[in-house]
FIZAVO-214846 format. One record per atom (N, C-alpha, C): residue number from 1; residue in three letters; atom name; x, y, z. Coordinates in steps of 0.02 Angstrom, whole numbers. Layout:
<pt pos="NUM" code="ALA" site="CA" X="X" Y="Y" Z="Z"/>
...
END
This chain:
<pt pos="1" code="UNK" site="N" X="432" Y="1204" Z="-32"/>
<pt pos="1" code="UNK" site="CA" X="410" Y="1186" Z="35"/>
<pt pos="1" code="UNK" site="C" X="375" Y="1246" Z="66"/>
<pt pos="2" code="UNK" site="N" X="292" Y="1222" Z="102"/>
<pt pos="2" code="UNK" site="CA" X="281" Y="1289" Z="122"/>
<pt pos="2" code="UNK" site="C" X="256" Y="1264" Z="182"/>
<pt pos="3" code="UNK" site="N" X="257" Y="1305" Z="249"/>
<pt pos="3" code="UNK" site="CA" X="244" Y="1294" Z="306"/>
<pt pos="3" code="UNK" site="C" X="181" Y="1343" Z="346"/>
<pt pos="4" code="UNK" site="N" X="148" Y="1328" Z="361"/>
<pt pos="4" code="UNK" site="CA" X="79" Y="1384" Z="377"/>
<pt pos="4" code="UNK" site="C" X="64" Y="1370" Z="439"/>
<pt pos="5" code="UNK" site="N" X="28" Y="1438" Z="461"/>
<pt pos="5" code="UNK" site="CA" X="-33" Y="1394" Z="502"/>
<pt pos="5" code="UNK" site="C" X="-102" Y="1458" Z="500"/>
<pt pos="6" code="UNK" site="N" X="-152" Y="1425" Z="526"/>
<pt pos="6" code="UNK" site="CA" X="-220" Y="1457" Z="481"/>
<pt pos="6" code="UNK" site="C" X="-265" Y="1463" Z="562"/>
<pt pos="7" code="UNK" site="N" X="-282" Y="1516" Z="557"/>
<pt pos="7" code="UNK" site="CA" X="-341" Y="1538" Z="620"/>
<pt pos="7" code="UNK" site="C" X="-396" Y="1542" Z="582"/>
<pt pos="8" code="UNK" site="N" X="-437" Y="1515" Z="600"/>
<pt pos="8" code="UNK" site="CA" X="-526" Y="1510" Z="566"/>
<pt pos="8" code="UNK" site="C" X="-550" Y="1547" Z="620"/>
<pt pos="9" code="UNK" site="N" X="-596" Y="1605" Z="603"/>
<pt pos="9" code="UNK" site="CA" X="-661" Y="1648" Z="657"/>
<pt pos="9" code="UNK" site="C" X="-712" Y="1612" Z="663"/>
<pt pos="10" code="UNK" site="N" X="-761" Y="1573" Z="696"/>
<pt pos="10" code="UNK" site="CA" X="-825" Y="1553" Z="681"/>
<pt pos="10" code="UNK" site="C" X="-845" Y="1598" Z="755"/>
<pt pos="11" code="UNK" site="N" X="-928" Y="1606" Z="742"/>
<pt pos="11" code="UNK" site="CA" X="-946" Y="1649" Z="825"/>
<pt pos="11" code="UNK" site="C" X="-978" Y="1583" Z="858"/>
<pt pos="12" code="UNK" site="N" X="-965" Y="1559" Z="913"/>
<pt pos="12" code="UNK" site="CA" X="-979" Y="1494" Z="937"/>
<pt pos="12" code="UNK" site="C" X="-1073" Y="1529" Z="972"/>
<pt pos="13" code="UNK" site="N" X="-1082" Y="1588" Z="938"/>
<pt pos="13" code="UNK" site="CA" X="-1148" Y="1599" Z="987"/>
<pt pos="13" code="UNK" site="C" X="-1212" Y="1565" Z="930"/>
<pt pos="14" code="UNK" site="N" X="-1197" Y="1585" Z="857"/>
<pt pos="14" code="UNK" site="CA" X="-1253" Y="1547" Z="818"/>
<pt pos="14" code="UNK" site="C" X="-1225" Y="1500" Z="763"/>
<pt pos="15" code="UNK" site="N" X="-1244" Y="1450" Z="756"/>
<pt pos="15" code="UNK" site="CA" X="-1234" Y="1430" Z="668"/>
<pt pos="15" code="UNK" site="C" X="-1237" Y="1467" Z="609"/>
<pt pos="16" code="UNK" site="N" X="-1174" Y="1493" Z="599"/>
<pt pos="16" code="UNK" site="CA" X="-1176" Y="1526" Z="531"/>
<pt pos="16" code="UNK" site="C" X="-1133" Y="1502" Z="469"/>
<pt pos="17" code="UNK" site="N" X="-1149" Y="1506" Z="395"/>
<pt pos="17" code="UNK" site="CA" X="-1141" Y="1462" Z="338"/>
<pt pos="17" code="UNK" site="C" X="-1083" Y="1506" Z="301"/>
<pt pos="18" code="UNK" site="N" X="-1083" Y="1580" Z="314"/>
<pt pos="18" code="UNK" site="CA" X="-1025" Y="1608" Z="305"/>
<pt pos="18" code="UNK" site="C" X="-984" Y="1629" Z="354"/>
<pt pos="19" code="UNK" site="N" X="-892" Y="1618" Z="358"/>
<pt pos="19" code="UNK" site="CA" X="-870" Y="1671" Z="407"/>
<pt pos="19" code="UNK" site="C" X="-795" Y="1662" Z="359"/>
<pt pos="20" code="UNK" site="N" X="-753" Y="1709" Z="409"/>
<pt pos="20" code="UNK" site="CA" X="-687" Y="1726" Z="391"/>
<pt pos="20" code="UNK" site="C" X="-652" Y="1687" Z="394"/>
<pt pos="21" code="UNK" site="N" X="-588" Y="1652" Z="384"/>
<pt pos="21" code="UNK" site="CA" X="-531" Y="1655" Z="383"/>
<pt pos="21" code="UNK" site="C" X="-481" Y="1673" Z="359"/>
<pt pos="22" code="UNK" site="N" X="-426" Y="1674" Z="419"/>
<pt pos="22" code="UNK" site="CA" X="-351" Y="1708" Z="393"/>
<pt pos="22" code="UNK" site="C" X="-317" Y="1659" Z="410"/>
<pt pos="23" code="UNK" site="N" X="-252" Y="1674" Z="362"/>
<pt pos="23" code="UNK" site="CA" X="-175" Y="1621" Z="377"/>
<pt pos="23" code="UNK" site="C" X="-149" Y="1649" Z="346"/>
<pt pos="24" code="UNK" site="N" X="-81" Y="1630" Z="405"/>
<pt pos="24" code="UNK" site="CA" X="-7" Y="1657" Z="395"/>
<pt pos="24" code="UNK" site="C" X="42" Y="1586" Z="380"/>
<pt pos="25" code="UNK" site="N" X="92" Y="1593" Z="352"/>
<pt pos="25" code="UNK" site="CA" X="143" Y="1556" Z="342"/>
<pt pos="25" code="UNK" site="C" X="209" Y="1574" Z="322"/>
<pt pos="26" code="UNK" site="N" X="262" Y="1527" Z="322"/>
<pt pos="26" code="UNK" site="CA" X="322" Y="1542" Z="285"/>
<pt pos="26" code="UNK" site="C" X="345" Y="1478" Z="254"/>
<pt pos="27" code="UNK" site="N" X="383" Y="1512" Z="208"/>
<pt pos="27" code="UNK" site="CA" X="416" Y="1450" Z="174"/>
<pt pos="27" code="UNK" site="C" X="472" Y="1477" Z="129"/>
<pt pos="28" code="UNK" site="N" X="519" Y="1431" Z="91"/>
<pt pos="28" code="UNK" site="CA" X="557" Y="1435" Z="39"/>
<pt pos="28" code="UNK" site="C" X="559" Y="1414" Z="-24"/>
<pt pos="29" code="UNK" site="N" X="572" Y="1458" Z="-60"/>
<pt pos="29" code="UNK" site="CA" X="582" Y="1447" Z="-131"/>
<pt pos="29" code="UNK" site="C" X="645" Y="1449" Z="-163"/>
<pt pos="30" code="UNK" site="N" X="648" Y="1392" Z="-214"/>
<pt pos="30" code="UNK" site="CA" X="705" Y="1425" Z="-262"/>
<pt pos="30" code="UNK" site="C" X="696" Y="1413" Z="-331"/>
<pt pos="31" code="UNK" site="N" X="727" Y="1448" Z="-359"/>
<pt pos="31" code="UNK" site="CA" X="714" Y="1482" Z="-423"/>
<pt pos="31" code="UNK" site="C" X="781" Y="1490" Z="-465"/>
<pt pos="32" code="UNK" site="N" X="781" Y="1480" Z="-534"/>
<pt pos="32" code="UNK" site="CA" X="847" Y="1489" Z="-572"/>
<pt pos="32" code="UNK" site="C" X="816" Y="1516" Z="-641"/>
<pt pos="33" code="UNK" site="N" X="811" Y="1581" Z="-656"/>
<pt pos="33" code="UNK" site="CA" X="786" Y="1600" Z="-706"/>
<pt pos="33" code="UNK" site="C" X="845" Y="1592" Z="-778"/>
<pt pos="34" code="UNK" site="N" X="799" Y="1568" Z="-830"/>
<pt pos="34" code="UNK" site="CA" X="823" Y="1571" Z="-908"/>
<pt pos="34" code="UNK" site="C" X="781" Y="1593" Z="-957"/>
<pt pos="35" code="UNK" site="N" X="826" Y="1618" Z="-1006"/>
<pt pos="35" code="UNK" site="CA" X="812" Y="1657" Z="-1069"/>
<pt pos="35" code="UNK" site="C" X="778" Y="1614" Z="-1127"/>
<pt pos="36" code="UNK" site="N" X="778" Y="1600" Z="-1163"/>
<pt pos="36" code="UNK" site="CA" X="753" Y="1576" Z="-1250"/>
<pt pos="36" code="UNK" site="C" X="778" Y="1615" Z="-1284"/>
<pt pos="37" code="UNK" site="N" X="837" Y="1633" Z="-1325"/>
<pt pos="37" code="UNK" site="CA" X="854" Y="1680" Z="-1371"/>
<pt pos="37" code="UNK" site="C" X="836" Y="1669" Z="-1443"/>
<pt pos="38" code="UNK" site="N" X="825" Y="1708" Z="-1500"/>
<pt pos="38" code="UNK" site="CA" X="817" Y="1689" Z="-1540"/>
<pt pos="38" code="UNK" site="C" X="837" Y="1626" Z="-1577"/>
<pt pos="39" code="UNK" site="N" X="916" Y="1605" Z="-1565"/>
<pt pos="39" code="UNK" site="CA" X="955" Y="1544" Z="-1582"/>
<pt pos="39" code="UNK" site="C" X="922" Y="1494" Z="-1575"/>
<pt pos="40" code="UNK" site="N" X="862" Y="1504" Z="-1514"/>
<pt pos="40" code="UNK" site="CA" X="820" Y="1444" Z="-1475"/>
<pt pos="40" code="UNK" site="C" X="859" Y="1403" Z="-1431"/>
<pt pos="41" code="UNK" site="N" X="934" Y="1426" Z="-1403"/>
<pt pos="41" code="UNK" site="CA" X="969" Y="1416" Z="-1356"/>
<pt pos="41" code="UNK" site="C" X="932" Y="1445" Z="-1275"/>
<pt pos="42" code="UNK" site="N" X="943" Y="1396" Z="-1245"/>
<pt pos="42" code="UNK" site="CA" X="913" Y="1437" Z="-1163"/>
<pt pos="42" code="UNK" site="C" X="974" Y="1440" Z="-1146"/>
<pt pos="43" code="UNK" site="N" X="969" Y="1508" Z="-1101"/>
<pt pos="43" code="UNK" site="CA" X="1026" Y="1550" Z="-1072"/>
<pt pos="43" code="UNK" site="C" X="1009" Y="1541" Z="-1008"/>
<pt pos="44" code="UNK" site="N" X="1075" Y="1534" Z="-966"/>
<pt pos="44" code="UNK" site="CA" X="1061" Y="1556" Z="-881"/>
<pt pos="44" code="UNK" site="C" X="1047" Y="1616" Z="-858"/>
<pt pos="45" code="UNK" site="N" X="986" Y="1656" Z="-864"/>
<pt pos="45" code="UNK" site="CA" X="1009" Y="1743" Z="-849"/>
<pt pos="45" code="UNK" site="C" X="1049" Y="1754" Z="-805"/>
<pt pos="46" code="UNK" site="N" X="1069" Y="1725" Z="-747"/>
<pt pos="46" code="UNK" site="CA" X="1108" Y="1754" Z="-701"/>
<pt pos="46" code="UNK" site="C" X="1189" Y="1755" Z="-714"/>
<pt pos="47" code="UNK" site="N" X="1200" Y="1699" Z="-754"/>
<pt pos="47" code="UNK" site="CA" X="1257" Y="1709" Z="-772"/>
<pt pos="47" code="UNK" site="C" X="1271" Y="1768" Z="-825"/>
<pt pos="48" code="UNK" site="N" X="1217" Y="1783" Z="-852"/>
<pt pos="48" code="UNK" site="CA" X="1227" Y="1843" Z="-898"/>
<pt pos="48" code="UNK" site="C" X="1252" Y="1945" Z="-884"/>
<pt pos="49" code="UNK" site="N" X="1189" Y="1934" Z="-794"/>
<pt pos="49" code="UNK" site="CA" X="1214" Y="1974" Z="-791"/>
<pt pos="49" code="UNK" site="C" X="1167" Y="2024" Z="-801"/>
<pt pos="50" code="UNK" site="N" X="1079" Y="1997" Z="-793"/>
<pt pos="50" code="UNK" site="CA" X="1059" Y="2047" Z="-803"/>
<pt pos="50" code="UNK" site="C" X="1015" Y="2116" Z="-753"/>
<pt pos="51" code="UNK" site="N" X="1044" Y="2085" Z="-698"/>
<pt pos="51" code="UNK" site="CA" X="1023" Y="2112" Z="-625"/>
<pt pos="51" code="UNK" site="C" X="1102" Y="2167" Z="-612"/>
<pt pos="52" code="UNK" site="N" X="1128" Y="2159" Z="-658"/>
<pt pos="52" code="UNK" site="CA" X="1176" Y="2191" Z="-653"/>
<pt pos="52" code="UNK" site="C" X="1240" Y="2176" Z="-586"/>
<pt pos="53" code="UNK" site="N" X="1227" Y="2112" Z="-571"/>
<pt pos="53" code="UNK" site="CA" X="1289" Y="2053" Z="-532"/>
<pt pos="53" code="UNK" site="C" X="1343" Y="2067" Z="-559"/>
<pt pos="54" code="UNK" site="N" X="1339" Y="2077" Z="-637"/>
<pt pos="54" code="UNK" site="CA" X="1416" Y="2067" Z="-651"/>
<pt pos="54" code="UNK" site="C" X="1462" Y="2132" Z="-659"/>
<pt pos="55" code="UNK" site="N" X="1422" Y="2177" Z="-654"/>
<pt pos="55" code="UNK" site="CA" X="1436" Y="2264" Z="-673"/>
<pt pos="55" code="UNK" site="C" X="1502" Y="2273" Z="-610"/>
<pt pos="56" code="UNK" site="N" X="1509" Y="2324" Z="-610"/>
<pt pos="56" code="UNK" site="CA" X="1574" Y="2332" Z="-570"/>
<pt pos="56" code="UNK" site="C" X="1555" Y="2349" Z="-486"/>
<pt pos="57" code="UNK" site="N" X="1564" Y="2322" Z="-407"/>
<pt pos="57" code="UNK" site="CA" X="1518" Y="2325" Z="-353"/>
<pt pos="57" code="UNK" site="C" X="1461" Y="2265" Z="-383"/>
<pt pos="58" code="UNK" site="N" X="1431" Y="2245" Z="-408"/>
<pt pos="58" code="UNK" site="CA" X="1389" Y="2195" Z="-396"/>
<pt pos="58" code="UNK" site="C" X="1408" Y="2133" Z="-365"/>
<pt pos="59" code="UNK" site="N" X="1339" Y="2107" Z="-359"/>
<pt pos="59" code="UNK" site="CA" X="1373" Y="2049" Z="-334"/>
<pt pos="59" code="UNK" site="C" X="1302" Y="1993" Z="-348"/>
<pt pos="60" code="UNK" site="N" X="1302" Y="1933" Z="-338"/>
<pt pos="60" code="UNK" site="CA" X="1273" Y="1893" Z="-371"/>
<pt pos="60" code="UNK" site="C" X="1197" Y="1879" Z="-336"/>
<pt pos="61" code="UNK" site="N" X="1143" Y="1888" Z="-347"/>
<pt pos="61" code="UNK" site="CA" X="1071" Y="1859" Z="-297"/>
<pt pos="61" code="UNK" site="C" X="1078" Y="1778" Z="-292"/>
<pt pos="62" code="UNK" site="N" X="1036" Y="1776" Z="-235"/>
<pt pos="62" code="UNK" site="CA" X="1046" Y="1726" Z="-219"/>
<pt pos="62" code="UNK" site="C" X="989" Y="1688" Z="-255"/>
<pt pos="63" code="UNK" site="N" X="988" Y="1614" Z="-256"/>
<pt pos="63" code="UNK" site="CA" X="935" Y="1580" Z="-294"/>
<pt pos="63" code="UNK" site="C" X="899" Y="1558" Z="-247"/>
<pt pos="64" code="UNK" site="N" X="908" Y="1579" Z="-176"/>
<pt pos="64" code="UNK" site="CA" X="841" Y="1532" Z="-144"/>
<pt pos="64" code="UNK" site="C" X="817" Y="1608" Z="-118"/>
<pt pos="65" code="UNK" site="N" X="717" Y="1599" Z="-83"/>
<pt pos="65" code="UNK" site="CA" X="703" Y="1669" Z="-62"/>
<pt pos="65" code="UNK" site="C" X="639" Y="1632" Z="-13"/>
<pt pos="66" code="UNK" site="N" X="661" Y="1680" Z="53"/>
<pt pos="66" code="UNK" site="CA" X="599" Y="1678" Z="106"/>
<pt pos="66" code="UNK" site="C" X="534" Y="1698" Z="75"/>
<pt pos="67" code="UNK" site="N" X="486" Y="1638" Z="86"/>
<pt pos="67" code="UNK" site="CA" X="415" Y="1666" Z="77"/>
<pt pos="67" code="UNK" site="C" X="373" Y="1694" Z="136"/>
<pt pos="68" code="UNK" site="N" X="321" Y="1737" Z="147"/>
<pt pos="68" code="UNK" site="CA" X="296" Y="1739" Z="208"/>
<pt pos="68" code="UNK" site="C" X="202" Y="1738" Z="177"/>
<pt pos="69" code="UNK" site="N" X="175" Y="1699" Z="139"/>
<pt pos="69" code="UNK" site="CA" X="126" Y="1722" Z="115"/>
<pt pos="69" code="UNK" site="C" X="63" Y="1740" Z="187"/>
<pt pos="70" code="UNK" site="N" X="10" Y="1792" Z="171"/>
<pt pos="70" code="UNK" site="CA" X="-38" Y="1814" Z="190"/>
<pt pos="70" code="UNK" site="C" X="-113" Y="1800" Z="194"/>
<pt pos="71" code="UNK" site="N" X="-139" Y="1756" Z="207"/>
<pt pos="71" code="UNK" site="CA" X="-210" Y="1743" Z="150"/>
<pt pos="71" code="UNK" site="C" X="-279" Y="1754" Z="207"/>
<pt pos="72" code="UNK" site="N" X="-317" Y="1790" Z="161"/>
<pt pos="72" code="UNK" site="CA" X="-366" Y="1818" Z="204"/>
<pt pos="72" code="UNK" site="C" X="-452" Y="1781" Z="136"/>
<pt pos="73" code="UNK" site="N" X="-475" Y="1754" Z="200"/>
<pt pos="73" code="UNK" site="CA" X="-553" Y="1740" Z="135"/>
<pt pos="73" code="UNK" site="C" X="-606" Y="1723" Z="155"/>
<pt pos="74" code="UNK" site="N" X="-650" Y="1734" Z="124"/>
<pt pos="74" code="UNK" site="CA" X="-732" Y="1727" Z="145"/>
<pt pos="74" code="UNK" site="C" X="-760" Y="1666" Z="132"/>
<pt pos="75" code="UNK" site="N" X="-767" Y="1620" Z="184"/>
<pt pos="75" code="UNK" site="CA" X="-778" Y="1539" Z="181"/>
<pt pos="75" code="UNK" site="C" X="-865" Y="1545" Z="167"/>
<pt pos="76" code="UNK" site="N" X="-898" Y="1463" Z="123"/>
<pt pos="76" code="UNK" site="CA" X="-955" Y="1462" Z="121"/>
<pt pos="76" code="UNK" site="C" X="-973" Y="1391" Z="144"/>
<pt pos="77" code="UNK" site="N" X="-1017" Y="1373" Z="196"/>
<pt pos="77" code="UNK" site="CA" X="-1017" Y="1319" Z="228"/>
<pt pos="77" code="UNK" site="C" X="-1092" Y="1289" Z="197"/>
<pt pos="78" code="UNK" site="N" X="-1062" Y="1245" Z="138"/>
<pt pos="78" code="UNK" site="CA" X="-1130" Y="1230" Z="114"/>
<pt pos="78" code="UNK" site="C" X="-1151" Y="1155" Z="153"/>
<pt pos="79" code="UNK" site="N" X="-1127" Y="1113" Z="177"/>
<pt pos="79" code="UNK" site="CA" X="-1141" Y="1060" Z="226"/>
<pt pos="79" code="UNK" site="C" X="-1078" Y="1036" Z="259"/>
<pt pos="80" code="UNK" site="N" X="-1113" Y="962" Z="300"/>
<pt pos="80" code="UNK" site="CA" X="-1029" Y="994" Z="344"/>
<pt pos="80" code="UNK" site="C" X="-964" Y="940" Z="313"/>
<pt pos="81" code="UNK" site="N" X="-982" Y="943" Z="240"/>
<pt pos="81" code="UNK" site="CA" X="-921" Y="919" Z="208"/>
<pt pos="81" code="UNK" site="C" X="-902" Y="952" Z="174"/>
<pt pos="82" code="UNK" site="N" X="-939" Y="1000" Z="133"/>
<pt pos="82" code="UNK" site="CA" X="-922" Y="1058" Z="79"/>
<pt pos="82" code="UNK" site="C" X="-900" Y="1131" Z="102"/>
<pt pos="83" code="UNK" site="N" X="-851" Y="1148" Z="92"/>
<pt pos="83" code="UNK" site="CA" X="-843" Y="1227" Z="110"/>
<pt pos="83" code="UNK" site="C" X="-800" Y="1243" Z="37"/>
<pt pos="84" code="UNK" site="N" X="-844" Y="1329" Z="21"/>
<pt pos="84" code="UNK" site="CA" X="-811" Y="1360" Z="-25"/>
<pt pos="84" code="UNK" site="C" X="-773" Y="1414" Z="-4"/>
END
């Protein structure tokens, strides 16, 4: 699930075919990473232990993680249905 929102620059003084935009957002992810071992068994890494959770003071990560992505880009206004 990702949640955004996006500010477009245009200069309202001329028609122009290139300009900027930026957007910000947040969202969540989750994730459960596994192995392939030679056996061709998949492993849970986390249960394994390799973030070092299971070492002595560790303790376990969590499987879900805040996103905040950034996105910055140079728009091309080739008519007023097409933009690259």
């Amino acid at each position: 699930m990702l949640i955004g929102l996006a500010v477009v620059v245009v200069s309202p003084l001329q028609p122009v075919n290139v300009y900027p935009a930026f957007g910000v957002g947040i969202g969540v992810a989750t994730f459960n990473p596994k192995g392939q071992y030679l056996d061709g068994k998949w492993y849970n890494l986390r249960e394994l232990g390799t973030e070092g959770e299971t070492a002595p003071g560790g303790k376990k990560y969590s499987l879900i993680t805040l996103t905040m992505p950034i996105v910055a880009s140079l728009n091309y206004k080739i008519n007023k249905h097409f933009i690259l």
